[in-house]
C-alpha positions in Angstrom: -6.5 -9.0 18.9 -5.7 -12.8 17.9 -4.3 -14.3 20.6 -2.5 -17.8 20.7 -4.3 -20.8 22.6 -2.5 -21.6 26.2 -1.0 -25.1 26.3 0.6 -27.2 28.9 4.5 -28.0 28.8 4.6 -30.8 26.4 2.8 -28.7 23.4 5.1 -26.0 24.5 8.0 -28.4 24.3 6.8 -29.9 21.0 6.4 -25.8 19.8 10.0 -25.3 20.7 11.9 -28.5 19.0 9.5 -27.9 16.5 10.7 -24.2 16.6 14.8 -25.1 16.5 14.4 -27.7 13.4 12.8 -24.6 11.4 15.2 -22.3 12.9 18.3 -25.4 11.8 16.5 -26.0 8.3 16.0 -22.1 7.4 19.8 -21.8 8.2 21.0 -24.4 6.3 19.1 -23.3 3.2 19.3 -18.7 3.6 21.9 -19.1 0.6 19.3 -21.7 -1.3 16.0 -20.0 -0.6 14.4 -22.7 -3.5 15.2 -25.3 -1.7 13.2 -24.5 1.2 9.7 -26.2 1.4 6.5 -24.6 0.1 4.5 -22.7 2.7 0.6 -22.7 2.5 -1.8 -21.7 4.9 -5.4 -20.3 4.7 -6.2 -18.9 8.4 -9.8 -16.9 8.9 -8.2 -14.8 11.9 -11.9 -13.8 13.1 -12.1 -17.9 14.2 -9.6 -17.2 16.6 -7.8 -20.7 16.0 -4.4 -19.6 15.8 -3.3 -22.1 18.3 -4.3 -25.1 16.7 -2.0 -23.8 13.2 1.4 -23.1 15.9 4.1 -25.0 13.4 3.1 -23.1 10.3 2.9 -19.9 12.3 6.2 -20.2 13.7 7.3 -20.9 10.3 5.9 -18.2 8.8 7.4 -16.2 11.6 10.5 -17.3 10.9 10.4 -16.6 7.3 10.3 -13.0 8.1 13.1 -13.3 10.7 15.5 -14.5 8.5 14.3 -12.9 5.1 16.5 -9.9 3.7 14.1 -9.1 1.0 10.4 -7.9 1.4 8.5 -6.2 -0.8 5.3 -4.9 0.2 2.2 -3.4 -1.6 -0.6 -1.8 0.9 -4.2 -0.9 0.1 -6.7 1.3 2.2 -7.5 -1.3 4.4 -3.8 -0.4 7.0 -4.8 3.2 7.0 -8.3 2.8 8.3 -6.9 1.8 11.7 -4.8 5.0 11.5 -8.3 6.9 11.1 -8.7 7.3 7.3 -11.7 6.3 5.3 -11.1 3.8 2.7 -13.5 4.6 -1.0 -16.1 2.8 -0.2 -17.0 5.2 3.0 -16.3 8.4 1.0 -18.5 7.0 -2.0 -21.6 6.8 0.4 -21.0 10.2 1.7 -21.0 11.6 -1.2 -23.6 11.9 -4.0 -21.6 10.8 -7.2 -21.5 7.7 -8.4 -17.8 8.2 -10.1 -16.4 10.0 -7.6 -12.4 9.2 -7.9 -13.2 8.3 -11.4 -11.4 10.5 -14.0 -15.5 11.5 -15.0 -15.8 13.1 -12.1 -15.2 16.2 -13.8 -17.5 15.9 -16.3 -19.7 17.8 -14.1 -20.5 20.5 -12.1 -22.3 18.6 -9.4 -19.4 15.4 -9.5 -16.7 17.4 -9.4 -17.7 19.5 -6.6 -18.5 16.2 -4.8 -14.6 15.1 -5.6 -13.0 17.8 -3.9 -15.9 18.1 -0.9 -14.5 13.8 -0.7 -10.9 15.3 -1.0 -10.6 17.5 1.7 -12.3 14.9 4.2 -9.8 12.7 2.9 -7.2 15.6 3.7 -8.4 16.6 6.9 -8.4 12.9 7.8 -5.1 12.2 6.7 -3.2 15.1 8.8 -5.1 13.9 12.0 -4.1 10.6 11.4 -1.6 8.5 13.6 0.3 5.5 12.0 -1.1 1.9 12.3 0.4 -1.0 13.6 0.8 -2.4 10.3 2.3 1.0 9.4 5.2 0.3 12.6 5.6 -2.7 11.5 7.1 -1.6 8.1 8.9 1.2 9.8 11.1 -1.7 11.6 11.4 -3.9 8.7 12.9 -0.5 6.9 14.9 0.3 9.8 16.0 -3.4 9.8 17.2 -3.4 5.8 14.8 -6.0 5.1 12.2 -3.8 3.1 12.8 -3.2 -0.4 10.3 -1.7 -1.4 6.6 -0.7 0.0 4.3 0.4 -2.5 1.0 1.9 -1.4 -2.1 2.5 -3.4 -3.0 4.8 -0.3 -3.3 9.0 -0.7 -2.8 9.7 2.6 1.1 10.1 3.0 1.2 8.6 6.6 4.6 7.5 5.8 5.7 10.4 6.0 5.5 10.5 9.6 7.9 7.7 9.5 11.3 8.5 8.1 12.8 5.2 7.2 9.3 3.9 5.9 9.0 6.8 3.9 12.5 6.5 2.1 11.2 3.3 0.8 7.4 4.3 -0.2 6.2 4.6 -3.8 2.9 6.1 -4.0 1.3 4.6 -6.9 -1.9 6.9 -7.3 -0.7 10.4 -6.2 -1.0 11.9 -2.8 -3.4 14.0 -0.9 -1.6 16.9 0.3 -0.4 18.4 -3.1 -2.2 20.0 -6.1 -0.8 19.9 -9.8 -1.4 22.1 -12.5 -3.0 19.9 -16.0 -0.3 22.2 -17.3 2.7 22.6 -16.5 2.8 19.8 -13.8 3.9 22.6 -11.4 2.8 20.9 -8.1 2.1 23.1 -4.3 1.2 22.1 -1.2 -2.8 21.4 -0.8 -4.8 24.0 0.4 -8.1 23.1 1.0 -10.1 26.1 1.1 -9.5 27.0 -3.4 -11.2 23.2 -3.7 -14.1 24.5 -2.1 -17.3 24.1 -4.9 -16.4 22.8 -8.7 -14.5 25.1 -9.6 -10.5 24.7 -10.7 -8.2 27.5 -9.8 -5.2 29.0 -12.4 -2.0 28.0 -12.3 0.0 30.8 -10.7 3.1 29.6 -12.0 1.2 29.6 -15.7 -0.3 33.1 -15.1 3.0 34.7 -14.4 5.0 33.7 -17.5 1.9 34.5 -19.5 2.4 37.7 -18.3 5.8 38.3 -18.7 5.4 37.4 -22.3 2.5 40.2 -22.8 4.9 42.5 -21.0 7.3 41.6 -24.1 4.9 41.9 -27.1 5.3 37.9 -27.5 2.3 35.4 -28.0 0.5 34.7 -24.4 0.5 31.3 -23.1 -2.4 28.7 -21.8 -3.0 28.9 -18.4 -3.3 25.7 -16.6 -5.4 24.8 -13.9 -5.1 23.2 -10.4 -6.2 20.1 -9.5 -5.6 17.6 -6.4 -2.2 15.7 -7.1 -4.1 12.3 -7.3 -4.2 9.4 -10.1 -8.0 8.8 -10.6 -9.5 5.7 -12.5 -9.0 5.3 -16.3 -6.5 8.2 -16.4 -2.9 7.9 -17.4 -0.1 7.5 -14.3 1.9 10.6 -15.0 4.7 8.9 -12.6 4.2 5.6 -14.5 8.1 6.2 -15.9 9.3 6.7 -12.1 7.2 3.2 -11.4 8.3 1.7 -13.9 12.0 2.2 -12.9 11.4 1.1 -9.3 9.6 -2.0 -10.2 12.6 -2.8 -12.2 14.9 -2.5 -9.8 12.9 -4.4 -7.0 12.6 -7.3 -9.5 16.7 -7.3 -10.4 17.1 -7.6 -6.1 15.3 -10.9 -6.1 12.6 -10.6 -3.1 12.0 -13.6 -1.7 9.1 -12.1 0.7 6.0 -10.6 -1.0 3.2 -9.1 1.2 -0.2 -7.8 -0.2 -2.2 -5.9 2.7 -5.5 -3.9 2.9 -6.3 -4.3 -0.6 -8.3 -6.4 -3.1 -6.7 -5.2 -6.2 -8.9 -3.5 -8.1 -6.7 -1.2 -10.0 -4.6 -2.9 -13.2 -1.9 -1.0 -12.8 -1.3 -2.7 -9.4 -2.7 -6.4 -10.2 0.3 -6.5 -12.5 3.2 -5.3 -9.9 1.8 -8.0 -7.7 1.5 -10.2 -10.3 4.9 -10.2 -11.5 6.2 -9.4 -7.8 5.0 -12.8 -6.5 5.8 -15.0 -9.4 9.4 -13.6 -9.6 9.2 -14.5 -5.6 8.1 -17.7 -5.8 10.4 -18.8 -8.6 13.6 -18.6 -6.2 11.4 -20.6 -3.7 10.0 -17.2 -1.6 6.5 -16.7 -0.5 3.4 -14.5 -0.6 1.4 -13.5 1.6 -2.0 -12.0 1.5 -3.3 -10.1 4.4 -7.0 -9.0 3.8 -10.3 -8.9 5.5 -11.4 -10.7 2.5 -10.0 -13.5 0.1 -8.1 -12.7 -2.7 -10.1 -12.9 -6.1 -10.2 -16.5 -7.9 -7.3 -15.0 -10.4 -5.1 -14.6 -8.0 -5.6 -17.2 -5.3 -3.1 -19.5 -6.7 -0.5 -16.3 -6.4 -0.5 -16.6 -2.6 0.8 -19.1 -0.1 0.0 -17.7 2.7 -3.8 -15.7 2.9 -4.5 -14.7 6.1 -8.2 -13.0 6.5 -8.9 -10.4 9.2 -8.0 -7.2 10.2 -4.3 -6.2 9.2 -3.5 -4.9 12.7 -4.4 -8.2 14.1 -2.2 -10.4 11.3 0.7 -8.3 12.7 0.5 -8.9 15.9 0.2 -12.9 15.3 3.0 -12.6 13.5 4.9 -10.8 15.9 3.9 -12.8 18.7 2.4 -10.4 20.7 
């Protein structure tokens, strides 16, 4: 873990006045958040030279303290401490190149390799234990601060935490349900029908087909079941539902934006941050990226804060602990 540099009593002196004027200036200005002075800072945490950056850390710290509106968007990279593989580890176990790609079931062979990938995920996922950086937005929930915390993660950890959970929009499905292509009825996952390529009926699609044979009328199409997951280059059926909550969240002016464990690779989420940190930024808020690795060149000039290293570690620098 990162770990703050000892110091004798006058740099612990200097950290504490230095400490109070933030405290007096962030104070003065809660009512005026654009009046408040721009925050940057580019820390590699694996240097371990947290020590060196105390007045911009303790500023940063107290940003968060006194902030009433966070918004949050969370990638694989705060589940993996939880015990979940992020794509790139499921890719190289399996044997398809598109594997969470929507041509996946083009084939036999890739779409039996999708749901072998699936239920590891699964299995992963209900073994799983929540993260530090998952904690950490339980108590900013708890606290009212969080908005909103959407996750481009399938593995529903939230759910384990109640007040985390209530605020949680899944942007690309979740693990443990299947959907019919249908109907949209949706059932709790049961691994064992993904088992091989093949796609199971729709109960729900069977039974009123039959009732309508039963009454001489015209039988129905019978859907079939597939994991309740948004794969790439196919349409968001939730995207109304997103749509709505991104709204909202923009209407409640956050003045906190945190991107973690992700490099934004999907659109669809590139644009909510997008929009989420410029809308931040114009009322004089900040943004923070939290990443083992740098934001892309389109969206460096997004974020005032980047901090690079593990997302366990960045919450427990800016904790203090």
């Amino acid at each position: 873990m990162v770990t703050l540099q000892k110091s004798g009593n006058t740099k612990r002196q200097a950290r504490k006045a230095s400490r109070t004027n933030l405290y007096r200036l962030t104070k003065k200005h809660l009512q005026d958040p654009s009046s408040l002075p721009r925050l940057t800072w580019d820390l590699d945490l694996s240097k371990r030279v947290v020590g060196q950056h105390s007045a911009k850390l303790a500023e940063l710290q107290l940003r968060l303290q006194t902030t009433n509106n966070v918004v949050v968007l969370t990638g694989a990279g705060i589940s993996v401490n939880a015990g979940v593989p992020d794509f790139q580890t499921l890719r190289k176990l399996g044997r398809s190149p598109s594997l969470f790609d929507i041509s996946a079931y083009d084939t036999a062979r890739s779409t039996e390799d999708l749901h072998s990938s699936i239920g590891h995920l699964f299995e992963a996922s209900t073994q799983a234990k929540p993260s530090v950086f998952h904690t950490f937005l339980e108590q900013l929930a708890d606290s009212r601060r969080l908005i909103r915390h959407y996750t481009q993660n399938l593995d529903c950890i939230e759910q384990r935490l109640p007040n985390l959970w209530a605020k949680t929009v899944q942007l690309h499905g979740r693990i443990d349900q299947v959907r019919c292509q249908f109907c949209s009825y949706i059932i709790p996952y049961p691994s064992v029908i993904f088992q091989g390529s093949i796609l199971p009926d729709c109960e729900r699609c069977e039974a009123a087909s039959a009732k309508r044979k039963s009454l001489g009328k015209r039988v129905l199409s019978v859907g079939r079941l597939r994991p309740n997951i948004v794969l790439y280059g196919e349409d968001n059926p939730h995207s109304s539902a997103i749509s709505q909550s991104f709204s909202h969240d923009i209407r409640r002016e956050p003045d906190v934006i945190l991107v973690a464990g992700t490099s934004l690779q999907v659109p669809g989420a590139r644009i909510i941050v997008r929009e989420l940190c410029r809308a931040a930024k114009a009322r004089g808020g900040i943004a923070i990226w939290i990443n083992k690795n740098p934001p892309a060149s389109q969206f460096k000039t997004l974020f005032d804060v980047k901090l690079r290293g593990d997302c366990d570690d960045a919450v427990m620098m800016l904790l203090g602990k």
